[in-house]
N, C-alpha and C positions, 0 to 999 in steps of 0.2 A: 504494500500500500504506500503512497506518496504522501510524504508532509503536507498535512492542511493547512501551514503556514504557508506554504510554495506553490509557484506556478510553471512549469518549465516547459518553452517555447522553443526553437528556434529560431536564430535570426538568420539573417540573408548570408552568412557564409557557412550555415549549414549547424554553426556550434550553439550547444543546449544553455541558454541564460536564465540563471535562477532568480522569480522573483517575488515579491510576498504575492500573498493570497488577495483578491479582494477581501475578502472577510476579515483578516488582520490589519488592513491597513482603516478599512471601515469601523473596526472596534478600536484601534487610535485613535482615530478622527472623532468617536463618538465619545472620548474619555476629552479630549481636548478642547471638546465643546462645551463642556462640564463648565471651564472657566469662564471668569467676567478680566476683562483688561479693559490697557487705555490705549486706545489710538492717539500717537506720538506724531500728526503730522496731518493735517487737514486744511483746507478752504473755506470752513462753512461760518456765516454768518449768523452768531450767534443769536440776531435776532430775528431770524428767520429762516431754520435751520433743517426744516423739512421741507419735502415739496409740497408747494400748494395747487400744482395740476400736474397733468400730464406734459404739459411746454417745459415747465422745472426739471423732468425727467430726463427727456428728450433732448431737453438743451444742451445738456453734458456734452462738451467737446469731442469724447469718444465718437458720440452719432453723428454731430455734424458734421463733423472731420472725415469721418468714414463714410456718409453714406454721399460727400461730396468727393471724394477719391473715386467711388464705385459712379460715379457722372452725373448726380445731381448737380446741377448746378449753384455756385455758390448765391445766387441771386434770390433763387428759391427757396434758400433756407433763412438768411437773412438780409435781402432785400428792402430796401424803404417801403413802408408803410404796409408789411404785411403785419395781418391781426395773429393771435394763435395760434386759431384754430386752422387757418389756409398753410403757417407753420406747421403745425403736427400733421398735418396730412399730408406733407409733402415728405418730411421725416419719414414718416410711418412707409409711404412709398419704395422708401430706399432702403429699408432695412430688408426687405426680400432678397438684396444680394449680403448681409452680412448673418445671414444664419448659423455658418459657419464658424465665428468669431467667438472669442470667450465674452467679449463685451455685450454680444449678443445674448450668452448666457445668464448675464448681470442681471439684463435687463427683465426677462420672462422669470428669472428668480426671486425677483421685486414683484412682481405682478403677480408672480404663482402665492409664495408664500407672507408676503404683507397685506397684498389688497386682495386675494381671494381670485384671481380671475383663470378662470379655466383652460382658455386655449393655450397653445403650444408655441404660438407666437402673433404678431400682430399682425393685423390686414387693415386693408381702406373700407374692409366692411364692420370690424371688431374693435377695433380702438375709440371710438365712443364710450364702451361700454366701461376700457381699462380708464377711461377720462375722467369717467363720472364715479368711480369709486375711487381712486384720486383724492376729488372735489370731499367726497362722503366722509371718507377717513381721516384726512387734514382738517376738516372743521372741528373733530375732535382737539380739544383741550390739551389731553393727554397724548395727543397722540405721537410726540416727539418722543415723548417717555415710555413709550409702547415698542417704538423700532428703536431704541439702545435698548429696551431690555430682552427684545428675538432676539437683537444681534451681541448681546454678553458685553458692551459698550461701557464702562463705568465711569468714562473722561475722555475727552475729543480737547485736541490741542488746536487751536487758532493759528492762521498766519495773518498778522496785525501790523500796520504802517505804522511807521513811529509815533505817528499824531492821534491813531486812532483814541476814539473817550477812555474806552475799557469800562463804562459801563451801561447797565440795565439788565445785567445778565449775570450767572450762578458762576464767578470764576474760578468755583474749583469743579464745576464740571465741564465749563465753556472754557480752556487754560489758553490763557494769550503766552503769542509766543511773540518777539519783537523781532521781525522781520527787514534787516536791512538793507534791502538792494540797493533801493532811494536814495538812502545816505551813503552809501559806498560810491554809487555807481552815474548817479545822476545830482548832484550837487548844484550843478551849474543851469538846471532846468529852472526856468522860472517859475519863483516861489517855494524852491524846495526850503533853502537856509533860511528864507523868513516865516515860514511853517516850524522850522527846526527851533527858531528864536521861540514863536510864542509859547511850544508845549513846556519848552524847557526853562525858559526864565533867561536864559542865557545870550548875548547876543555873539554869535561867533566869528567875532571879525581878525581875529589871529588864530594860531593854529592852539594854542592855550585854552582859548576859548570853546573852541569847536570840540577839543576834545572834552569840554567841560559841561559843552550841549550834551554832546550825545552820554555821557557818563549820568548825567540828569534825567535823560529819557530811559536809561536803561534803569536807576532808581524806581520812577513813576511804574514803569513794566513789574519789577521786583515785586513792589509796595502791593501790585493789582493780582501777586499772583503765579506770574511769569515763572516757565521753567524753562525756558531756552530761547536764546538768540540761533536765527537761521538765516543762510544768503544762498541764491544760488548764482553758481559761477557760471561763466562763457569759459572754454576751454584753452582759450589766449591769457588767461591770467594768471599774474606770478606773484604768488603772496611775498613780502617783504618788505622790511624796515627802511623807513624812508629818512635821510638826514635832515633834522630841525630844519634848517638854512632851506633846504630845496620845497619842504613840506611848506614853509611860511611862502617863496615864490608860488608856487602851487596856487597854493589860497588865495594869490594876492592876484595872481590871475583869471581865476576863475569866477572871484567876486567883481573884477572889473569888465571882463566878456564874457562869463557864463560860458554855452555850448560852443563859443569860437574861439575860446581859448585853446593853446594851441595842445594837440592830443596828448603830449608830453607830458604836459603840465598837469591834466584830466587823469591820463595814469596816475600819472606819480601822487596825486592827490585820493585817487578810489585805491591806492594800495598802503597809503598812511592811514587812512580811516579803517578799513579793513583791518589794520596790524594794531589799531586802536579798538576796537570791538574785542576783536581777543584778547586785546590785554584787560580792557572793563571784565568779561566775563571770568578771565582767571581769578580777578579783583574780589567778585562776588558769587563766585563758585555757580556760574549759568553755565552748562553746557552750550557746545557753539555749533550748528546743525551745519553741514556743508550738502551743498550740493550740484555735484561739480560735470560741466559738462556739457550744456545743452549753449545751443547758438539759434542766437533769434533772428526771427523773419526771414528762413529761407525760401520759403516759400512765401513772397507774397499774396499771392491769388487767393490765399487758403482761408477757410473761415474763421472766426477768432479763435481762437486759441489752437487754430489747426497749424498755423504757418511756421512751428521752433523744429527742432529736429539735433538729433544728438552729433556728436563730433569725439571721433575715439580718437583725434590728433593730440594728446595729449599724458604727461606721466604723472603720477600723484609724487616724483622725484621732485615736480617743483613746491608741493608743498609741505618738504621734509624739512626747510627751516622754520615754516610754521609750526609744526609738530615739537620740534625741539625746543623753539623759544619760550612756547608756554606747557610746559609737562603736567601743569595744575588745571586744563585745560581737558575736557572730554568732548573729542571730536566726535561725532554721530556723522560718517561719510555716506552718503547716498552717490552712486554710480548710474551710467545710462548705458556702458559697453558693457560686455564679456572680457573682452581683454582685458577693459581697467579693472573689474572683477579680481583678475587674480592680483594684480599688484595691490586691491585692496586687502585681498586676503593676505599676500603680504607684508605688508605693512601695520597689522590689525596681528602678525604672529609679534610682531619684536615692540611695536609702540604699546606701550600702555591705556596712552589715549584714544587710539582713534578705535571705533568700532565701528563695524557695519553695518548699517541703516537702513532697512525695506529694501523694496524691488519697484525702484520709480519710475513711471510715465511706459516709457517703451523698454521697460524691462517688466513689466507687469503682467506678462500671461505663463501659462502654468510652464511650460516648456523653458521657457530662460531665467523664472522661479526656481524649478528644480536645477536644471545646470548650476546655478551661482549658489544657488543653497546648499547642496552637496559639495561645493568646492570651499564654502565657509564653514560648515558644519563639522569639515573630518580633518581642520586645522587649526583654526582659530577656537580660543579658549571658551570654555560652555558659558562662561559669565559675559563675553563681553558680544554675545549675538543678537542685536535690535531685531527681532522677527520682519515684523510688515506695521506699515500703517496703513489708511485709505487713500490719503492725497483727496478726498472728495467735496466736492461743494455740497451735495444736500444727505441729508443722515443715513438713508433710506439705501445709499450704497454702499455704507459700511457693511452692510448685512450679506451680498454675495461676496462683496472683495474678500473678509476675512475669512469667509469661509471657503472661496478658492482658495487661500493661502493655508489654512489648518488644513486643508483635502491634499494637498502637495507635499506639505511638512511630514503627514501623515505618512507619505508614500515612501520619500525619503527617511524617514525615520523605522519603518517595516524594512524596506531594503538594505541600507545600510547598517542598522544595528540588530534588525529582530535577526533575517535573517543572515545575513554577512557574517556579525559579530557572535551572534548568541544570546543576545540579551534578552532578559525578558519583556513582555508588553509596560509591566508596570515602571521599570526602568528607563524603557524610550519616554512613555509618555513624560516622566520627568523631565528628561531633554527638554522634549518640547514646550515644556510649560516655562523655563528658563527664556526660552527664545519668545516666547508667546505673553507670557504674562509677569515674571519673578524680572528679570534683563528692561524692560522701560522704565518699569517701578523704582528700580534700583538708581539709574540712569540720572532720571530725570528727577526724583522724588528725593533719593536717601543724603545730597547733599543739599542741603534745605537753604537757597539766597536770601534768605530773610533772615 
């Protein structure tokens, strides 16, 4: 008789590959569901944090992105003066070519198991029906407090501009996170430093001061809450210590021409503030979220948030002076390659700091989930593995994302430890609960900025 933890196939050069059982990897996933955790990384707007129709659903980048690749046109989906409802239907239209898609799966797992609806996917004759219980659900009260609690939810981290209020809302379940691109990267945009002046009290017209803004703003963050500063990077950038003397040039350029100052001067200024954020965060013991990688607007034609797209021209060698200057410092790296994958896994064996951080944007479906998680899991130490977070604007997709990522962890963890190793079920599932829920707690919680 054959192991009913095992499945043994062969693959295309004929040799027999052992792998767990559906049923073993299904009774992980059902022990891993047990838990409640916090998603470490979100978009959603605290004061509006559910969907309120079916448009809120649909909206999601994923769809329109995709179902404008597969030749919707981008005019169709958001063109001037279209209403919703001529919106959703044209969406809806397009998703006939992405059935195949895990996004796809998101979507009819929202529908199947939140709002009740039956079909197996949407049509131009059926999505009415997914509309209007939507409509029915969201007018519930409760109903934000209904899907974190299908989805085992018990905190959603915020991505917040430096000025944002921070409040009207539960910030130890809505957790601001102070998000710096604005000040790192755009400075010289108009309005950004006298937005920077009012939150903080500070006027920053030396580089003393600037860094006395932002040290103020990250206070306010503290004081509301806050467990992590985040930036994400373009893959041309080289973190590094900028001398006084060139840092004050800098400044004194960029306050006098803004965007026309000359590019030099806009580096060397988005890479003192930068090596100033790290240093506030080591200050106040904030973890500093990186995430490094992606290059905007290559596609212009594309719909909002359809036009970035990743860029593997790059080594996380350039930010080994980062890593080194602040050792008090807990990087959380987010990746968008395979390749950068392993230098993250790299560098995640010998730094202390940096840890590895979800499966972001276009590394997000199960197939480059499992590759990069097997390759983090059977080197890097069990304490410093950040599982997954959503990355989502409305609540409602926390609920398939994680549980694609616990169904993967799952597999991975059947495969390489049940059977690979020997271990037992109740042993993996500890693994995984480390990566899944005990590793953000730790992370972001157990050195407390206040």
């Amino acid at each position: 008789m054959g192991d009913p933890q095992r499945n043994a196939s062969s693959n295309r050069q004929g040799l027999i590959v052992v792998n767990a059982s559906t049923a073993l990897v299904a009774r992980i996933d059902g022990e891993l569901a047990r838990a409640t955790f916090v998603d470490s990384h979100s978009h959603i707007d605290p004061l509006a944090p559910s969907a309120r129709s079916l448009a809120d659903i649909l909206g999601y980048h994923y769809y329109t992105e995709l179902v404008h690749s597969a030749g919707v046109p981008r005019e169709a989906i958001e063109g001037p003066g279209l209403d919703e409802e001529t919106r959703v239907a044209r969406i809806v239209e397009g998703l006939a070519h992405l059935t195949n898609t895990i996004q796809h799966a998101w979507l009819m797992e929202i529908a199947r198991d939140l709002f009740g609806f039956p079909a197996d996917a949407l049509t131009p004759s059926n999505w009415p029906d997914l509309a209007a219980r939507v409509r029915d659900h969201s007018a519930d009260p409760g109903w934000t407090a209904t899907v974190l609690a299908k989805s085992h939810i018990e905190a959603v981290f915020l991505t917040n501009d430096f000025d944002d209020p921070l409040e009207g809302f539960d910030t130890s379940l809505w957790v601001p996170c102070l998000r710096v691109d604005e000040l790192v990267f755009h400075t010289g945009k108009p309005g950004v430093l006298e937005r920077l002046a009012r939150t903080s009290g500070v006027e920053p017209g030396d580089v003393g001061r600037l860094g006395e803004a932002v040290a103020a703003v990250a206070d306010r963050f503290v004081r509301s809450g806050a467990r992590a500063a985040a930036i994400s990077l373009p893959p041309d950038f080289r973190p590094r210590p900028i001398d006084a003397a060139d840092a004050e040039r800098a400044l004194a350029a960029v306050l006098r021409e803004g965007l026309a100052a000359p590019a030099a001067d806009r580096a060397a200024l988005s890479a003192h503030l930068f090596w100033t954020v790290a240093g506030i965060c080591q200050e106040r013991h904030l973890p500093f979220d990186l995430m490094i990688g992606v290059r905007r607007a290559i596609y212009p034609g594309g719909v909002h948030q359809g036009q970035d797209l990743l860029d593997g021209r790059l080594s996380l060698a350039d930010y080994a002076p980062l890593f080194n200057a602040f050792p008090g410092v807990k990087f959380p790296v987010s990746i968008l390659s395979r390749p950068l994958n392993h230098e993250l896994v790299s560098f995640a064996w010998i730094f202390p700091n940096v840890l590895p951080f979800g499966h972001w944007w276009y590394a997000n479906t199960p197939a480059t989930i499992q590759s990069d998680l097997e390759q983090r899991i059977e080197a890097v130490p069990r304490t410093k593995l950040l599982g997954y977070y959503s990355d989502m604007y409305k609540a409602e997709f926390g609920y398939p994302k994680f549980a694609m990522y616990r169904r993967t962890l799952a597999r991975v963890l059947a495969d390489r430890f049940v059977v690979e190793r020997g271990w037992d079920e109740e042993r993996a599932v500890d693994l995984g609960l480390d990566l899944l829920v005990r590793n953000p707690r730790r992370v972001f919680y157990d050195s407390d900025p206040s």
